[in-house]
The first five atom37 places (N, CA, C, CB, O) and aatype in JSON, in Angstrom:
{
  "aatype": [20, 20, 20, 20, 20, 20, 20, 20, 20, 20, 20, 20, 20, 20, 20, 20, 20, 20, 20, 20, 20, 20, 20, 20, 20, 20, 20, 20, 20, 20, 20, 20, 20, 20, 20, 20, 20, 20, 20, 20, 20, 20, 20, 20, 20, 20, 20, 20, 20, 20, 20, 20, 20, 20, 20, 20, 20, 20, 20, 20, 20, 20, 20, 20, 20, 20, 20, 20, 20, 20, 20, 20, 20, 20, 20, 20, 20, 20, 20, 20, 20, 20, 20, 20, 20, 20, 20, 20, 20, 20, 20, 20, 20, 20, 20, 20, 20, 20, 20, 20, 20, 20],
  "atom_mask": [
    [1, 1, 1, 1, 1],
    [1, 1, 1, 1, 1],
    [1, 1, 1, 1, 1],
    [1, 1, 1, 1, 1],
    [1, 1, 1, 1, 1],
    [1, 1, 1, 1, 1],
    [1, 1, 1, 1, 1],
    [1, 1, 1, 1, 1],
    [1, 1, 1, 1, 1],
    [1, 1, 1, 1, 1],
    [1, 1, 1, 1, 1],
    [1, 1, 1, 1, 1],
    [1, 1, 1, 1, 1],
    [1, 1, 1, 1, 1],
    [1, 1, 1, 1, 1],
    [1, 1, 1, 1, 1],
    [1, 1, 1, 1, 1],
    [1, 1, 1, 1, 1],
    [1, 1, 1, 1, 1],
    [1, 1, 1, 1, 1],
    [1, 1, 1, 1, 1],
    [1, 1, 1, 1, 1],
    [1, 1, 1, 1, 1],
    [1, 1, 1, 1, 1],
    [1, 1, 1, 1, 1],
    [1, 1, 1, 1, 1],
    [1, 1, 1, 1, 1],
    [1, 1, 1, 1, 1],
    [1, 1, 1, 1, 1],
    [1, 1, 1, 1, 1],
    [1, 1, 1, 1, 1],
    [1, 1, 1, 1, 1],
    [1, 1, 1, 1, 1],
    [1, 1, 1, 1, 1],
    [1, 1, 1, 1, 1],
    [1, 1, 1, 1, 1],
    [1, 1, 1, 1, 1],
    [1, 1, 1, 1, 1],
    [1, 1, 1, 1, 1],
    [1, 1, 1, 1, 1],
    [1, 1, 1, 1, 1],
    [1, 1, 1, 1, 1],
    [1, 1, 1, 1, 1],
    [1, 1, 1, 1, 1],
    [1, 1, 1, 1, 1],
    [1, 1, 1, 1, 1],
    [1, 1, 1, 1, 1],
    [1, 1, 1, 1, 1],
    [1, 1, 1, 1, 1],
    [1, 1, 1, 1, 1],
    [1, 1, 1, 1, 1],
    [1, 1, 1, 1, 1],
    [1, 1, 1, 1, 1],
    [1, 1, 1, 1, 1],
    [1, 1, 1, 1, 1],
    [1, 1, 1, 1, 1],
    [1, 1, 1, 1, 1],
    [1, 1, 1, 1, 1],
    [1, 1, 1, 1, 1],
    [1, 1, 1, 1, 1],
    [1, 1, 1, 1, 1],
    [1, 1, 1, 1, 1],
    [1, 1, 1, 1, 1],
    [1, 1, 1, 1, 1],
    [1, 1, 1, 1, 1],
    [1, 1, 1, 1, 1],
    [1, 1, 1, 1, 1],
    [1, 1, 1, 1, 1],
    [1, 1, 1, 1, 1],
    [1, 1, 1, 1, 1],
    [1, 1, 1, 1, 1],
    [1, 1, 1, 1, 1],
    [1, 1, 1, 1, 1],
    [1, 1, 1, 1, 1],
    [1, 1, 1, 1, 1],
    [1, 1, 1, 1, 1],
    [1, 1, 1, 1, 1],
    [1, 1, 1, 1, 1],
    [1, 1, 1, 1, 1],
    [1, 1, 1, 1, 1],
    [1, 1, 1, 1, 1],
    [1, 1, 1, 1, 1],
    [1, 1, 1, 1, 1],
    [1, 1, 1, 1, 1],
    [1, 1, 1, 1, 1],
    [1, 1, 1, 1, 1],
    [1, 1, 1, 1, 1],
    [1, 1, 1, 1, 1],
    [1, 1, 1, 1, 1],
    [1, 1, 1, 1, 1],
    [1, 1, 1, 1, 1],
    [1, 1, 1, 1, 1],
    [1, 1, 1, 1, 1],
    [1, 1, 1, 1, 1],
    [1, 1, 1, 1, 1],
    [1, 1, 1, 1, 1],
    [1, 1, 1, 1, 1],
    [1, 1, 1, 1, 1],
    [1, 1, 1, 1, 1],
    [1, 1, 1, 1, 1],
    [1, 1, 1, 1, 1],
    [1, 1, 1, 1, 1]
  ],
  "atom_positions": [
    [[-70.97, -6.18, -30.82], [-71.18, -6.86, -29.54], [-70.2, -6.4, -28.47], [-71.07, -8.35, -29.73], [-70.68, -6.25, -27.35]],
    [[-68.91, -6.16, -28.64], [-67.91, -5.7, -27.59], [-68.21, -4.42, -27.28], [-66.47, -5.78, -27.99], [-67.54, -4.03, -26.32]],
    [[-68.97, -3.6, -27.73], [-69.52, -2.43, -26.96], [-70.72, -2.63, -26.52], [-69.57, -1.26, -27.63], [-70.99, -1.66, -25.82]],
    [[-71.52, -3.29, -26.55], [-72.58, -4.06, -25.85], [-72.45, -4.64, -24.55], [-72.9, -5.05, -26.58], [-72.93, -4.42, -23.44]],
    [[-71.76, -5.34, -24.97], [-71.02, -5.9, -23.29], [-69.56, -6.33, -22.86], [-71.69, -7.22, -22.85], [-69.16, -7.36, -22.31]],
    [[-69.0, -5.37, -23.23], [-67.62, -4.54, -22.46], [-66.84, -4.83, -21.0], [-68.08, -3.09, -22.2], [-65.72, -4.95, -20.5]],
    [[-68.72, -4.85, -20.62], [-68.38, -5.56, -19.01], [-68.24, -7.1, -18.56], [-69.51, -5.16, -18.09], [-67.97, -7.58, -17.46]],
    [[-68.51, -7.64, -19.69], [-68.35, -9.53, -19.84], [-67.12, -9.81, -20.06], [-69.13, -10.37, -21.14], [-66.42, -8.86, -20.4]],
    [[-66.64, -10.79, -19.97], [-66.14, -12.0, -20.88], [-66.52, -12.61, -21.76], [-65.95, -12.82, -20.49], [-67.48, -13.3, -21.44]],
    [[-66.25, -12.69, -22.7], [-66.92, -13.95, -23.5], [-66.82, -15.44, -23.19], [-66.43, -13.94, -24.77], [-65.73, -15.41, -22.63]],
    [[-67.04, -16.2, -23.17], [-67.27, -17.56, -22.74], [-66.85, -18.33, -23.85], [-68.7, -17.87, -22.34], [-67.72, -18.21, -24.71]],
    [[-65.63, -19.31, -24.38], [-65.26, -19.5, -25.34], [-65.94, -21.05, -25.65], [-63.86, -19.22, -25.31], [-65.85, -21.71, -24.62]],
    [[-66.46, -21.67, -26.52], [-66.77, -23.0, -26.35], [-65.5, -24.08, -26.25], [-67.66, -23.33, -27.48], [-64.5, -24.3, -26.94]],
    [[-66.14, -24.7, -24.85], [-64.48, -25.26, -24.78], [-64.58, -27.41, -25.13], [-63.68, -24.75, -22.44], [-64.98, -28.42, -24.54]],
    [[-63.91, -27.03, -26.45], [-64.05, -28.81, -27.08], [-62.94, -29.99, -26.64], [-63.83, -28.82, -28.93], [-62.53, -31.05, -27.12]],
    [[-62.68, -29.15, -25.37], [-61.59, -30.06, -24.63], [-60.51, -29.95, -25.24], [-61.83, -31.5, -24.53], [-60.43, -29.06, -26.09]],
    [[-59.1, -31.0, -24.91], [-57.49, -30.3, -24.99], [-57.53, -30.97, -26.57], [-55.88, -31.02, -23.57], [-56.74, -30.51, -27.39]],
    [[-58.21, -31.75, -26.86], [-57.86, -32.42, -28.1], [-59.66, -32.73, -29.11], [-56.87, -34.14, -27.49], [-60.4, -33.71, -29.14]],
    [[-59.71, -31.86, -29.55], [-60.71, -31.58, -30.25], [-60.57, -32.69, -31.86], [-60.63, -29.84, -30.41], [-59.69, -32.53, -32.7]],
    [[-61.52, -33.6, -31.92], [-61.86, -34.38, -33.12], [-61.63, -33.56, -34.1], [-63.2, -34.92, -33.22], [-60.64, -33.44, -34.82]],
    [[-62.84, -32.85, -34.07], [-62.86, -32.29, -36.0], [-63.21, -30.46, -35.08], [-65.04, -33.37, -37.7], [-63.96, -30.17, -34.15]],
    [[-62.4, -29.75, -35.77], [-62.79, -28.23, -35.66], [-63.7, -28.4, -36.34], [-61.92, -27.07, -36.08], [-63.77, -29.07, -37.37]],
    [[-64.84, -27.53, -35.58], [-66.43, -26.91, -36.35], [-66.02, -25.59, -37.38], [-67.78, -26.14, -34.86], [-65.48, -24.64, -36.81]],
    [[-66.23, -25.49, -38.7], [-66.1, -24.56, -39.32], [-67.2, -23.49, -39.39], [-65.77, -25.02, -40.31], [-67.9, -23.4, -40.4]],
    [[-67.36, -22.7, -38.33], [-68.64, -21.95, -38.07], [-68.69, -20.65, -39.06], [-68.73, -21.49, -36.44], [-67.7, -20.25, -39.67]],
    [[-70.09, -19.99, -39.12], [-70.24, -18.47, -39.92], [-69.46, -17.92, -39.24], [-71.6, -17.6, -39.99], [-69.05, -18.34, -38.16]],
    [[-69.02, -16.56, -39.96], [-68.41, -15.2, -39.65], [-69.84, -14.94, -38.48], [-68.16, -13.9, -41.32], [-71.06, -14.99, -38.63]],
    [[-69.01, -14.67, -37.39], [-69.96, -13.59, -36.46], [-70.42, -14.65, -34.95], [-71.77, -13.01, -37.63], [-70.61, -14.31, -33.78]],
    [[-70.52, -16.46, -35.83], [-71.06, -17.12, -34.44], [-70.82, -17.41, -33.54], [-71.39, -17.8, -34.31], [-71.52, -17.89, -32.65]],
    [[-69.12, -17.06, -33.61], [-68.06, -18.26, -32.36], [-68.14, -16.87, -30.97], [-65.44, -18.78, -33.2], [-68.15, -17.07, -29.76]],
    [[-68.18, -15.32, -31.78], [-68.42, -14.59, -30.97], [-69.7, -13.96, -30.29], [-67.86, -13.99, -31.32], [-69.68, -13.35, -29.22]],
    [[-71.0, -14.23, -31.2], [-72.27, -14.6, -30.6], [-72.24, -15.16, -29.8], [-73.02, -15.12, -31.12], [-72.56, -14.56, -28.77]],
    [[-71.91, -16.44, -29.66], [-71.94, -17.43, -28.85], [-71.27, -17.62, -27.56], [-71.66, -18.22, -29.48], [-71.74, -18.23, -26.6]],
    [[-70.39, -17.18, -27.62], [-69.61, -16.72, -26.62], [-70.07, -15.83, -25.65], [-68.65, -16.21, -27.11], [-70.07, -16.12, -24.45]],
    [[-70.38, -15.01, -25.98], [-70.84, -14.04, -25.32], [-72.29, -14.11, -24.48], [-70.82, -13.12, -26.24], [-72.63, -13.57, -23.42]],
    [[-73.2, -15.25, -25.65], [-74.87, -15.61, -24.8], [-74.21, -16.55, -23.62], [-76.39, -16.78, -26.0], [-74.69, -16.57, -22.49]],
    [[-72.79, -17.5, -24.11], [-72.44, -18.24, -23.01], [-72.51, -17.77, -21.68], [-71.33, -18.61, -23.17], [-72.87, -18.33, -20.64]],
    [[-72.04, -16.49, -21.96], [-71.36, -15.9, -20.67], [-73.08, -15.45, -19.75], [-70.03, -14.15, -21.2], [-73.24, -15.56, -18.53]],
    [[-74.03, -15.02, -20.63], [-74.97, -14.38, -20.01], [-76.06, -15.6, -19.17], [-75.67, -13.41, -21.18], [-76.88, -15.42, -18.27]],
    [[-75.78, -16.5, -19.7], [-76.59, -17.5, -19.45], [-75.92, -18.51, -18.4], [-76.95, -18.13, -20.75], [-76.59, -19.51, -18.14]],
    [[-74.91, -18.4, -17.88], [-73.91, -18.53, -16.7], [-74.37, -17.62, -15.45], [-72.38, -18.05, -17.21], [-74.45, -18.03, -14.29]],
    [[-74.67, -16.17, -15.96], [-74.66, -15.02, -14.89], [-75.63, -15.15, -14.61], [-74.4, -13.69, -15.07], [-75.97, -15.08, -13.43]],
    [[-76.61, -15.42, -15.73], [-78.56, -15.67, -15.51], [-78.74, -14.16, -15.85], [-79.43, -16.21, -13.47], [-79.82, -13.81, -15.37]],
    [[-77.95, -12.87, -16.65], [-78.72, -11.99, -16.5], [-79.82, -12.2, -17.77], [-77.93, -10.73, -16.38], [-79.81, -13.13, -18.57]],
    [[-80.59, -11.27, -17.74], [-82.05, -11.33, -17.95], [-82.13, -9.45, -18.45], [-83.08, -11.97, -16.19], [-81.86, -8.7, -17.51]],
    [[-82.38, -8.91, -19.45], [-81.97, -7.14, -19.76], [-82.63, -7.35, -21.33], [-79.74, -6.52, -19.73], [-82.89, -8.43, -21.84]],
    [[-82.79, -6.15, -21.88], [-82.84, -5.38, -23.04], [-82.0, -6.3, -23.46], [-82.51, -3.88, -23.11], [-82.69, -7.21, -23.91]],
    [[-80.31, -6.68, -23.63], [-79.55, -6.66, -24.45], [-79.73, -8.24, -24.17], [-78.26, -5.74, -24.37], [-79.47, -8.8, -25.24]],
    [[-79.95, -8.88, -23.51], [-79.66, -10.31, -23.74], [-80.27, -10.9, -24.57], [-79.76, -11.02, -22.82], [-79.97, -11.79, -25.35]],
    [[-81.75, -10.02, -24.23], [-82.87, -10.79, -25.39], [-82.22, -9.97, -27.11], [-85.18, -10.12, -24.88], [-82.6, -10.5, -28.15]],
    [[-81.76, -9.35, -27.14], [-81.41, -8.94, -28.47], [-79.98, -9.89, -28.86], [-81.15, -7.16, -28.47], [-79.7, -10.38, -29.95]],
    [[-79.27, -9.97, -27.68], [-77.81, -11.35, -28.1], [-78.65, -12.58, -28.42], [-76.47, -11.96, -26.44], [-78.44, -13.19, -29.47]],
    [[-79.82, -13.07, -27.38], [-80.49, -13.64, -27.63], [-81.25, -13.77, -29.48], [-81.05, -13.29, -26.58], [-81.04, -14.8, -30.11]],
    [[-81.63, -13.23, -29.77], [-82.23, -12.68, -31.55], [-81.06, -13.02, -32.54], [-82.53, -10.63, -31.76], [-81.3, -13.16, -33.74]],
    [[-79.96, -13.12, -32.1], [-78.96, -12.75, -32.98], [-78.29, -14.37, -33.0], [-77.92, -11.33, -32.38], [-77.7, -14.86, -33.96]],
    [[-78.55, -15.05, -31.71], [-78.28, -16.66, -31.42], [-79.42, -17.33, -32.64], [-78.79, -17.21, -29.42], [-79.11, -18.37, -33.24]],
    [[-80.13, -16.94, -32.8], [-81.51, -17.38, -33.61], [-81.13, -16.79, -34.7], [-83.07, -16.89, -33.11], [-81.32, -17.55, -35.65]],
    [[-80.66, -15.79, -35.03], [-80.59, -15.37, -36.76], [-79.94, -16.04, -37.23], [-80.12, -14.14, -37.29], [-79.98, -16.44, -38.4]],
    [[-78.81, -16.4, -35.99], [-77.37, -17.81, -36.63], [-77.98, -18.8, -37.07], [-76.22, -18.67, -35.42], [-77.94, -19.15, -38.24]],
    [[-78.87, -19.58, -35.8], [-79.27, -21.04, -35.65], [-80.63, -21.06, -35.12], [-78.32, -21.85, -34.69], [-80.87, -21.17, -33.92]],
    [[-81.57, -20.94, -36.06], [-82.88, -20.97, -35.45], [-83.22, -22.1, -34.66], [-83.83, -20.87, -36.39], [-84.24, -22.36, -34.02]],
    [[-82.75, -22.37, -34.73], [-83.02, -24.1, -34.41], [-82.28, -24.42, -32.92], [-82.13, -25.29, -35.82], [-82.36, -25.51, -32.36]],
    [[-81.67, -23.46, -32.49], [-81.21, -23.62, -30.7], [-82.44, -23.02, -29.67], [-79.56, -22.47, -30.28], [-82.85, -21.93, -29.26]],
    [[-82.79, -24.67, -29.53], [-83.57, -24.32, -27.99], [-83.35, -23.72, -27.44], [-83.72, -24.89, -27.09], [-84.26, -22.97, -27.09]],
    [[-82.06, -23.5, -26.89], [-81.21, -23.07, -25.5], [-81.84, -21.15, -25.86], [-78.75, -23.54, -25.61], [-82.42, -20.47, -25.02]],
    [[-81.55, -20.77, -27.03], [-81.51, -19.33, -26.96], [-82.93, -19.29, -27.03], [-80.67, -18.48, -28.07], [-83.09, -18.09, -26.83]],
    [[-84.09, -19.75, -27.18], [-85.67, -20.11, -27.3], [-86.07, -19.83, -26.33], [-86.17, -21.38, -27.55], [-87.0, -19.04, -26.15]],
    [[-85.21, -20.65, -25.19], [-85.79, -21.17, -23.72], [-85.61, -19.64, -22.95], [-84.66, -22.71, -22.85], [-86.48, -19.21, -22.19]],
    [[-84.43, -18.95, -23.25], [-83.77, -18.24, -22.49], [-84.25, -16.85, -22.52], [-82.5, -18.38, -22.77], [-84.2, -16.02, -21.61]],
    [[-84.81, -16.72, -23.96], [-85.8, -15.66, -24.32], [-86.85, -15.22, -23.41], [-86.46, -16.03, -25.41], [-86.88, -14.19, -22.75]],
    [[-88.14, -16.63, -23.52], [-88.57, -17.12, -23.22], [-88.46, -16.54, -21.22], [-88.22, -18.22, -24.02], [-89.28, -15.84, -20.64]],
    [[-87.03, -17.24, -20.57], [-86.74, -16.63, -19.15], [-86.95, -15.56, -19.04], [-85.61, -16.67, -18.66], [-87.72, -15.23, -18.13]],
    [[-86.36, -14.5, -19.93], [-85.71, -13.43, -19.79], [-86.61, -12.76, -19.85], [-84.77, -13.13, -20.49], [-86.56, -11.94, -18.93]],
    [[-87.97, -12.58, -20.83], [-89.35, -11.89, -20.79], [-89.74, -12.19, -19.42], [-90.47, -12.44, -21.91], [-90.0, -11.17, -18.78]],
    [[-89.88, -13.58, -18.62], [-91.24, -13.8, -17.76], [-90.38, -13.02, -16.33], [-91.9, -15.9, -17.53], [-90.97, -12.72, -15.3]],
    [[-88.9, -12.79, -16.56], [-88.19, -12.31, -15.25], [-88.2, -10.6, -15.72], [-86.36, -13.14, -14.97], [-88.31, -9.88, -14.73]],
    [[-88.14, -10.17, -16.48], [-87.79, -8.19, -16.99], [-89.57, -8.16, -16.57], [-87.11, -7.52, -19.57], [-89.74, -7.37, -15.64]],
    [[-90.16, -8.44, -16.78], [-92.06, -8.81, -16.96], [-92.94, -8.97, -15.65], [-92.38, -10.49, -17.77], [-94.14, -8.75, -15.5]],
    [[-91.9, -9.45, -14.63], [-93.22, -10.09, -14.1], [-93.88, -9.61, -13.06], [-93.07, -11.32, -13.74], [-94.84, -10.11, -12.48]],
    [[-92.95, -7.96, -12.72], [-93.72, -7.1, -11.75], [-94.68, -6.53, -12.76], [-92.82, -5.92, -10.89], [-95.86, -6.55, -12.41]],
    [[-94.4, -6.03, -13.94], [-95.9, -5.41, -14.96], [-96.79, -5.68, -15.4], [-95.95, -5.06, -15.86], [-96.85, -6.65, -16.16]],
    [[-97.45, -5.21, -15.21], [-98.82, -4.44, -15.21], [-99.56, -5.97, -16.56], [-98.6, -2.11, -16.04], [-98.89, -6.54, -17.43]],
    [[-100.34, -6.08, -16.39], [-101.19, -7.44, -17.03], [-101.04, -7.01, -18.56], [-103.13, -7.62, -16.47], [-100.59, -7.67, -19.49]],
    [[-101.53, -5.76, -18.53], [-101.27, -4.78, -20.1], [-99.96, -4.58, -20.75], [-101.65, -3.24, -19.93], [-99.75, -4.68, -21.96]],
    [[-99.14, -4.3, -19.88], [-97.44, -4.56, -20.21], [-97.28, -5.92, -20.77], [-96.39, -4.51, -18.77], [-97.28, -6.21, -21.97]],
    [[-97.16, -6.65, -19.83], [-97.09, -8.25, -20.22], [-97.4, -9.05, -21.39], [-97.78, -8.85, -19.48], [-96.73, -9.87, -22.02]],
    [[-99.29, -8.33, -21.56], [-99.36, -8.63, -22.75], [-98.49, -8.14, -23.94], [-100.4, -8.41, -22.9], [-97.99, -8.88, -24.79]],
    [[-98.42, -7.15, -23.9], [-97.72, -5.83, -24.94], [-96.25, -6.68, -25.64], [-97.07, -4.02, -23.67], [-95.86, -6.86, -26.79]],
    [[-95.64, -7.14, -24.04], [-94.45, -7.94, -24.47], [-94.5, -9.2, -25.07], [-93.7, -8.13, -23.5], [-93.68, -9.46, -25.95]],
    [[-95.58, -10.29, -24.62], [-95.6, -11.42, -25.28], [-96.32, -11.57, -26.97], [-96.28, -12.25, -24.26], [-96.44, -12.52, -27.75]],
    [[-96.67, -10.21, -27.03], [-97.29, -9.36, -28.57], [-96.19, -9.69, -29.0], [-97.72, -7.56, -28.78], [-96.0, -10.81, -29.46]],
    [[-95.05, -8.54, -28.9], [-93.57, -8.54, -29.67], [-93.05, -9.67, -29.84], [-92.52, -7.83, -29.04], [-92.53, -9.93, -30.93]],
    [[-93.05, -10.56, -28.85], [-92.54, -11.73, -28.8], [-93.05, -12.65, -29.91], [-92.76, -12.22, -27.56], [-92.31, -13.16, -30.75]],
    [[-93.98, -12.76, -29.86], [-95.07, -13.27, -30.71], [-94.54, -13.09, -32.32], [-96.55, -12.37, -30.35], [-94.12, -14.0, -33.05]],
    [[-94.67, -11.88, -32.6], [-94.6, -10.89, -33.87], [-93.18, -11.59, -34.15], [-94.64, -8.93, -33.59], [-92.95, -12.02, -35.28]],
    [[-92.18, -11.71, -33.04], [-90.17, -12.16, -33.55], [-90.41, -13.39, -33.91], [-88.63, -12.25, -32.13], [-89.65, -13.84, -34.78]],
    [[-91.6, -14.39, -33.34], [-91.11, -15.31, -33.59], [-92.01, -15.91, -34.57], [-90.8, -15.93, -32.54], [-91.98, -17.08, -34.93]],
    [[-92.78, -15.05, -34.98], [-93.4, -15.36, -36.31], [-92.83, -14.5, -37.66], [-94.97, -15.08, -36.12], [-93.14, -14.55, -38.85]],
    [[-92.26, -14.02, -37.23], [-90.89, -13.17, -38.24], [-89.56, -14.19, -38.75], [-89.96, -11.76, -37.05], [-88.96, -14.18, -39.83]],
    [[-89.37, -15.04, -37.6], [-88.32, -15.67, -37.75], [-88.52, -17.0, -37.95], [-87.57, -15.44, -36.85], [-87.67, -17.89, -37.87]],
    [[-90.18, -17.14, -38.32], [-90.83, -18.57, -39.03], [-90.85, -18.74, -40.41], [-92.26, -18.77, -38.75], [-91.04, -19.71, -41.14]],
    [[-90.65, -17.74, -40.55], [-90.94, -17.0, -42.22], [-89.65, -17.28, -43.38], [-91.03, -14.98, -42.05], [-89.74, -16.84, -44.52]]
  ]
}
């Protein structure tokens, strides 16, 4: 991911100065996460978000937020192309998220 986006910050989740219980998260999510933070702040919308995006879902299928944002990020990269494009993309889309039903 840090050669992915090099040009970010990561966005750290912030549990305030005095945090209850530390979350004991997987290897790989605190910096996933961080990083969709940051993109979803900027609103960008690219190739790579929807793939940080994929990788928010391989963690936690179960986050709307990276669902929804997918979801953005196709209908904004998409929405000058071509009716045939469009389809083509909500195909793939289709295909990930019946991949990741499984």
């Amino acid at each position: 991911l840090d050669a992915t986006f090099s040009d970010l910050e990561p966005l750290p989740q912030d549990d305030g100065p005095v945090p209850v219980v530390r979350i004991a998260y997987p290897d790989g999510f605190e910096e996933v996460m961080s990083y969709f933070r940051r993109v979803v702040v900027t609103g960008e919308c690219s190739q790579r978000t929807l793939q940080l995006s994929a990788e928010v879902i391989a963690h936690n299928a179960a986050n709307y937020t990276a669902w929804q944002y997918r979801r953005r990020c196709l209908e904004a990269m998409h929405s000058g192309s071509s009716n045939a494009a469009r389809e083509q993309a909500w195909r793939e889309e289709l295909a990930f998220c019946t991949a990741r039903g499984r």
